[in-house]
N, CA, C and O atoms as a GROMACS GRO file, in nm:
protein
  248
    1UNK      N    1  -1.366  -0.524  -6.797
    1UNK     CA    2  -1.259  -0.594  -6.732
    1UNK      C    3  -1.172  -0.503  -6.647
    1UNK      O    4  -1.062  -0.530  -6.597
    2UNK      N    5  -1.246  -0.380  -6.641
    2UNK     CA    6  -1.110  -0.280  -6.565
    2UNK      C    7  -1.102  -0.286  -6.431
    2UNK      O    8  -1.008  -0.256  -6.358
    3UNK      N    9  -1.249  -0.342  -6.394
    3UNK     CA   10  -1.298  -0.344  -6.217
    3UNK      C   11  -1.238  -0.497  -6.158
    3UNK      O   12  -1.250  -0.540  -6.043
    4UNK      N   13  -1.172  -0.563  -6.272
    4UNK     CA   14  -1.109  -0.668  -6.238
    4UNK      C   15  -0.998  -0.645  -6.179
    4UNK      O   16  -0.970  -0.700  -6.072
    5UNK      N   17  -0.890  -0.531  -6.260
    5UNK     CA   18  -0.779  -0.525  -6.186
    5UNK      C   19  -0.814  -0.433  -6.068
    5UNK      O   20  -0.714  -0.439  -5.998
    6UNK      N   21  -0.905  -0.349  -6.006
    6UNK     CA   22  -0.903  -0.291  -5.920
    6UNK      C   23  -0.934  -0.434  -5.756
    6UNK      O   24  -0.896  -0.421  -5.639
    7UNK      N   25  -1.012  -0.552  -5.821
    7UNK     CA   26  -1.023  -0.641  -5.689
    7UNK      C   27  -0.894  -0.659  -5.707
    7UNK      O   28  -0.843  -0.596  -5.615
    8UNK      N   29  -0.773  -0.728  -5.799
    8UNK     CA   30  -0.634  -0.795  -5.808
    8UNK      C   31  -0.606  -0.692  -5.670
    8UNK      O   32  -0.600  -0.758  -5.567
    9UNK      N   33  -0.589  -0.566  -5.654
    9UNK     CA   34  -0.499  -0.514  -5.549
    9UNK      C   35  -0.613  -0.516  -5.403
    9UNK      O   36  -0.555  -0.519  -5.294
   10UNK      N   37  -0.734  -0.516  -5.401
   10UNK     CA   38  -0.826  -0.536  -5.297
   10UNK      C   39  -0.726  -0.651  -5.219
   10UNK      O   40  -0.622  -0.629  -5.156
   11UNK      N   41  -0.795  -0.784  -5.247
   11UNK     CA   42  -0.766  -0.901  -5.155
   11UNK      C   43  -0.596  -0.827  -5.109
   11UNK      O   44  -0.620  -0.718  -5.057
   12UNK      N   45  -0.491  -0.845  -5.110
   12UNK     CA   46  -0.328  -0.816  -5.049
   12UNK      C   47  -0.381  -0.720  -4.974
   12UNK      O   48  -0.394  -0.752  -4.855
   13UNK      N   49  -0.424  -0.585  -5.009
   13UNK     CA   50  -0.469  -0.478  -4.900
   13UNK      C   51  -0.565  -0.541  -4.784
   13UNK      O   52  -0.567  -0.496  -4.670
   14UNK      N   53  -0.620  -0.616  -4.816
   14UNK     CA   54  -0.723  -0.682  -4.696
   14UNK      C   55  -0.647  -0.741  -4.599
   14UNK      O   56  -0.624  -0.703  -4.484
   15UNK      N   57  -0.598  -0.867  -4.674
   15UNK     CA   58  -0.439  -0.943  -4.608
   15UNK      C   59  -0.379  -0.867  -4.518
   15UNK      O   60  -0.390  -0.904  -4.402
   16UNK      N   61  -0.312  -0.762  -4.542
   16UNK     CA   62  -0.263  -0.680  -4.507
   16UNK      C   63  -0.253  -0.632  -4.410
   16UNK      O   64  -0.162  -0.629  -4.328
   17UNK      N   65  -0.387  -0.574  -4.416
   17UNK     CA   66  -0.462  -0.504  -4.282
   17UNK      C   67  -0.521  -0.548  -4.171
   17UNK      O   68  -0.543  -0.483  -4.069
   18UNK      N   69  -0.557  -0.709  -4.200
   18UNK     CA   70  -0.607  -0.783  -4.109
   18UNK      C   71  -0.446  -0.893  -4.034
   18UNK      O   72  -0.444  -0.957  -3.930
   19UNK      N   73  -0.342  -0.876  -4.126
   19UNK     CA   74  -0.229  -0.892  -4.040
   19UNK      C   75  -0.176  -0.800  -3.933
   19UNK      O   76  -0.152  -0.847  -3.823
   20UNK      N   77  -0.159  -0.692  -3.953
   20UNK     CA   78  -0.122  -0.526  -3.898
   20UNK      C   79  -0.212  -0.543  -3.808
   20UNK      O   80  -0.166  -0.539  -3.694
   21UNK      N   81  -0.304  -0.558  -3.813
   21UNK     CA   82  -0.389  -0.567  -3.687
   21UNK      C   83  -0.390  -0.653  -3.615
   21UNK      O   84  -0.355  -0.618  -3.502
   22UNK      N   85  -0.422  -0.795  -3.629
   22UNK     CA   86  -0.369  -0.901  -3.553
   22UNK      C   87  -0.213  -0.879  -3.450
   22UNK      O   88  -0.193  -0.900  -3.330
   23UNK      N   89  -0.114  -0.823  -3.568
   23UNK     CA   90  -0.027  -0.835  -3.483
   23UNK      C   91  -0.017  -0.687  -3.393
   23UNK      O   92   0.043  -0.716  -3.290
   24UNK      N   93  -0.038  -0.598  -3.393
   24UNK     CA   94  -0.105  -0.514  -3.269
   24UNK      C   95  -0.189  -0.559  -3.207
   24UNK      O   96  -0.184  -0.507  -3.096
   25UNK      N   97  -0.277  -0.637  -3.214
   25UNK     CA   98  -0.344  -0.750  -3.102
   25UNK      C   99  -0.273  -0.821  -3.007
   25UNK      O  100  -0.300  -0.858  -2.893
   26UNK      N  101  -0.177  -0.832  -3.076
   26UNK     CA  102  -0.056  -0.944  -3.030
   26UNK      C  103   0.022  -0.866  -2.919
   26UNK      O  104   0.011  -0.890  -2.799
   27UNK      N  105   0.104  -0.765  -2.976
   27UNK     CA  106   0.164  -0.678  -2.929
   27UNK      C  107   0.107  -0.621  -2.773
   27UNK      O  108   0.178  -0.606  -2.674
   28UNK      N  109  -0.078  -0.588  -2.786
   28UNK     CA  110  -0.129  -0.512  -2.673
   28UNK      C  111  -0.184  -0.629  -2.578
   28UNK      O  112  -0.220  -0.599  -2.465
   29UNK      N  113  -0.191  -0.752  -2.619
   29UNK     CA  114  -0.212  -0.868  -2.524
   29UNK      C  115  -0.080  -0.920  -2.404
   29UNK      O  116  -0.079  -0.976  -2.294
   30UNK      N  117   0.038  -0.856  -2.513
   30UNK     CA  118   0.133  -0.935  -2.436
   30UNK      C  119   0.182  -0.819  -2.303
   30UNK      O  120   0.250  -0.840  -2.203
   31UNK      N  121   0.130  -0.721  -2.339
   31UNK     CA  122   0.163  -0.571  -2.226
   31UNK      C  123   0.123  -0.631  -2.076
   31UNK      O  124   0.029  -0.559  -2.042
   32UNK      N  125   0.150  -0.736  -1.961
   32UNK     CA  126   0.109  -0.770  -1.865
   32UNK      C  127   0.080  -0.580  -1.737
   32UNK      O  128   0.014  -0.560  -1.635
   33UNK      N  129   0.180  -0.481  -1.830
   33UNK     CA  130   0.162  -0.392  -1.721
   33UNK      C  131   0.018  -0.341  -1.744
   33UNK      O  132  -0.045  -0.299  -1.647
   34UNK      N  133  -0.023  -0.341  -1.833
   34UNK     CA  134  -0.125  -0.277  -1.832
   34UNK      C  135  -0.260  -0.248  -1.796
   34UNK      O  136  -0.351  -0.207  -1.868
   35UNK      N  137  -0.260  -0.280  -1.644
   35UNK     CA  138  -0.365  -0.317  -1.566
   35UNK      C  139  -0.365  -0.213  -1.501
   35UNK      O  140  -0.265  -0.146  -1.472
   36UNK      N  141  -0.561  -0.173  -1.452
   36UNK     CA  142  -0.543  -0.049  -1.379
   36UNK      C  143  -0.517  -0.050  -1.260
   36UNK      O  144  -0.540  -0.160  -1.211
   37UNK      N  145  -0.464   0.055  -1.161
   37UNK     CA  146  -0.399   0.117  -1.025
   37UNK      C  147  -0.487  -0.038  -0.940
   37UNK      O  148  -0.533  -0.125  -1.014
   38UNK      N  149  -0.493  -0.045  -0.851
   38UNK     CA  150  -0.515  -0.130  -0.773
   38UNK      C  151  -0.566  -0.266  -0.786
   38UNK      O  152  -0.612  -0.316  -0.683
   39UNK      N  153  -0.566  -0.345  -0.907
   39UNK     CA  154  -0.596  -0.453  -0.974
   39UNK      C  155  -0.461  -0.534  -0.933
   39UNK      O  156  -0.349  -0.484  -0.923
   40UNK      N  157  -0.484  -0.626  -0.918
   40UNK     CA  158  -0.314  -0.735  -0.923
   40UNK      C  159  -0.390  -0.897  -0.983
   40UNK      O  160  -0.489  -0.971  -0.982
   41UNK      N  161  -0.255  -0.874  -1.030
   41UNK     CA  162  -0.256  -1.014  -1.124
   41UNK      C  163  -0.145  -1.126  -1.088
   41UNK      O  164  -0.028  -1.119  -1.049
   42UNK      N  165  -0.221  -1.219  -1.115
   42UNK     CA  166  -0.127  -1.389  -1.064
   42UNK      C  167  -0.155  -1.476  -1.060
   42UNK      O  168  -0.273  -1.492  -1.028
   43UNK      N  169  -0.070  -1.599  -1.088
   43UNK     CA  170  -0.140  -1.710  -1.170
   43UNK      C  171  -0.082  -1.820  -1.062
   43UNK      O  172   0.036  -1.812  -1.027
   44UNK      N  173  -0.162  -1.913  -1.015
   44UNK     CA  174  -0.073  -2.011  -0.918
   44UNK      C  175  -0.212  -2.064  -0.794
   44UNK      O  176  -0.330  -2.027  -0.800
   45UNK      N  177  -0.174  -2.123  -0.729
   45UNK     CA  178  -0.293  -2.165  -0.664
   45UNK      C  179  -0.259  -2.084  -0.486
   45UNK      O  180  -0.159  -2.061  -0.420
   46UNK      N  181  -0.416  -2.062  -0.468
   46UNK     CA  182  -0.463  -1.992  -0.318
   46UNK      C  183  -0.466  -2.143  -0.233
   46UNK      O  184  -0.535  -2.245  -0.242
   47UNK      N  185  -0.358  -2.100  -0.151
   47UNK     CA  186  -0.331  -2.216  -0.039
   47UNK      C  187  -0.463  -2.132   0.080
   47UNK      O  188  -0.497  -2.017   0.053
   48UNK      N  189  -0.515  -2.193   0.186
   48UNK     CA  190  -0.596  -2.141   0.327
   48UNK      C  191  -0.643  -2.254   0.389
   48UNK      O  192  -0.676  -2.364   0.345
   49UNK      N  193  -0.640  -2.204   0.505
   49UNK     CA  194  -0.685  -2.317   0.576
   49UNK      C  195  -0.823  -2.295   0.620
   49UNK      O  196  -0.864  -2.187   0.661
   50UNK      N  197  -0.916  -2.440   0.606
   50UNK     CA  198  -1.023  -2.481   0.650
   50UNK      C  199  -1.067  -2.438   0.789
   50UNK      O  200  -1.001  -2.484   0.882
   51UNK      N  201  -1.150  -2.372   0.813
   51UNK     CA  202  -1.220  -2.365   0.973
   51UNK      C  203  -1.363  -2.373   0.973
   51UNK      O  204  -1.432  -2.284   0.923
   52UNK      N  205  -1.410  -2.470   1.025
   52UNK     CA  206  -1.568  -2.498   1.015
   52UNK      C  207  -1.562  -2.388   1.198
   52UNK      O  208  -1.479  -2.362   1.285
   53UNK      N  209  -1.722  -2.357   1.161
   53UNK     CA  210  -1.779  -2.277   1.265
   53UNK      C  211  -1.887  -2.323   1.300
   53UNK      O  212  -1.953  -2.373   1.209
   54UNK      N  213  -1.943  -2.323   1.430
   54UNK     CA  214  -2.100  -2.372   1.464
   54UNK      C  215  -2.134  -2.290   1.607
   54UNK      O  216  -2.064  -2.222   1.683
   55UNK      N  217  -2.234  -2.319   1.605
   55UNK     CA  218  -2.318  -2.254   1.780
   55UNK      C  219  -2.303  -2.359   1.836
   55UNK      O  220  -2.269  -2.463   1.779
   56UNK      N  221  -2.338  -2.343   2.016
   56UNK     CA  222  -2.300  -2.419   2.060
   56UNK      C  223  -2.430  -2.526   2.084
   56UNK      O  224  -2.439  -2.646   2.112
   57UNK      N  225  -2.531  -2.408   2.058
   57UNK     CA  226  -2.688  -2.498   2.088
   57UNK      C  227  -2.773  -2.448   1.972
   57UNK      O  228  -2.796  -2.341   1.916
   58UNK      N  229  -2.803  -2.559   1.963
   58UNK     CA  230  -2.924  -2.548   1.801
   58UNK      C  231  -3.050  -2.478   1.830
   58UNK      O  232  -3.125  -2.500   1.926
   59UNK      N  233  -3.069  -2.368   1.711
   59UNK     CA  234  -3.221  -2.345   1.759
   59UNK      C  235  -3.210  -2.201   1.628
   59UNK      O  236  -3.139  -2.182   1.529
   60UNK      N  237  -3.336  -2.112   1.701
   60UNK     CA  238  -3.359  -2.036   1.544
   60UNK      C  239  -3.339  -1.880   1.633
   60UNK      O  240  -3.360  -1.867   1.754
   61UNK      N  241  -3.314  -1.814   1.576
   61UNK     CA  242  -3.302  -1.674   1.632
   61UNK      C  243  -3.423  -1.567   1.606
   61UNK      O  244  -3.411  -1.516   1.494
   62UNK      N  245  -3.529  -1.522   1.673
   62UNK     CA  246  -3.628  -1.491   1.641
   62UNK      C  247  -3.631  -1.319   1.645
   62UNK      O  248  -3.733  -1.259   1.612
   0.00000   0.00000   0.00000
């Protein structure tokens, strides 16, 4: 019965550690600076305007 009390403190240390970590998950998700040198970030919609293009005479370029 002695390897019994050694799981009693297992599971809380597990708990534990998988909280501590989560919340440093948390912590390094919410860092928006942390993007590298020439990357940019932004959330919102790309306005542009439409321009269709054509030739002026149909045919194939050989």
């Amino acid at each position: 019965m002695k390897g019994s009390g050694s799981l009693r403190w297992l599971f809380p240390l597990i708990l534990i550690a998988l909280a501590a970590a989560g919340y440093y998950a948390w912590q390094r998700s919410k860092d928006g600076a942390a993007l590298p040198q020439g990357i940019a970030s932004g959330n919102g919609r790309i306005e542009a305007v439409e321009i269709d293009i054509s030739t002026k005479a149909a045919g194939r370029i050989k």
